[in-house]
C-alpha positions in Angstrom: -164.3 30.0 -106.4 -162.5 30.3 -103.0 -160.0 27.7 -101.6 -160.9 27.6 -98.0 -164.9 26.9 -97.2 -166.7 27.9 -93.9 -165.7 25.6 -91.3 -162.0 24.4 -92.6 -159.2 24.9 -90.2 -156.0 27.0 -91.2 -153.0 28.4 -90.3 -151.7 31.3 -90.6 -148.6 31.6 -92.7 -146.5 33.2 -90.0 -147.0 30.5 -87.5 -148.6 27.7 -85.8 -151.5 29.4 -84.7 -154.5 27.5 -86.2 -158.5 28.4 -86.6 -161.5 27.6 -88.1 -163.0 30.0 -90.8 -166.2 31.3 -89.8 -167.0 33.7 -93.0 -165.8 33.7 -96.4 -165.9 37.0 -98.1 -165.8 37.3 -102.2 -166.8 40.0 -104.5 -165.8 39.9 -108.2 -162.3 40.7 -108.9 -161.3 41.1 -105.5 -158.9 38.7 -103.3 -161.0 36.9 -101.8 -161.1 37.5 -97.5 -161.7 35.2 -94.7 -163.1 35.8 -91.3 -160.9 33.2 -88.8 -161.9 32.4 -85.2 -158.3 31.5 -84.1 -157.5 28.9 -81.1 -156.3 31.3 -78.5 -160.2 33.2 -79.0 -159.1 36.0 -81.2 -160.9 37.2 -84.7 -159.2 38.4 -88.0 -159.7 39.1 -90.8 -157.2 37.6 -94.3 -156.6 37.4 -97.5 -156.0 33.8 -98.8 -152.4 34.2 -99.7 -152.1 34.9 -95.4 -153.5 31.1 -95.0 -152.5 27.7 -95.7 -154.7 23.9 -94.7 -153.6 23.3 -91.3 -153.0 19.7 -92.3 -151.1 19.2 -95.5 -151.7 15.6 -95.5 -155.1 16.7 -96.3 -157.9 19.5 -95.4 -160.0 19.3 -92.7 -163.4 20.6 -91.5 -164.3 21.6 -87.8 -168.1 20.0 -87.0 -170.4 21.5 -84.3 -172.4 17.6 -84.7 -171.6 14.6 -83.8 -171.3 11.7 -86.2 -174.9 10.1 -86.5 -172.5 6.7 -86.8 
């Protein structure tokens, strides 16, 4: 099972720079690898132990919809 699902915004562990994960790549016994879309445009591409939540307080998702409340 992997720690960060499409959609939840990280950090990257060297920095402030924060992004929303966009894939999520697992196979097996392999580290699993995420695809991040970071604020300032770029794309990358990181093993979990690169990222942490970009909220400690508690994880948060990035949504493309608008509340229907």
């Amino acid at each position: 099972m992997f720690k960060y699902p499409k959609g939840s915004i990280v950090k990257h562990k060297s920095g402030e720079i924060k992004g929303e994960i966009v894939n999520v790549f697992e196979q097996g016994d392999s580290p699993t690898g995420y695809y991040v879309k970071w604020d300032d445009g770029n794309h990358s591409y990181h093993l979990e132990t690169d990222l942490s939540w970009a909220n400690i307080d508690r994880p948060r998702m990035h949504y493309t919809q608008p509340s229907v409340k």
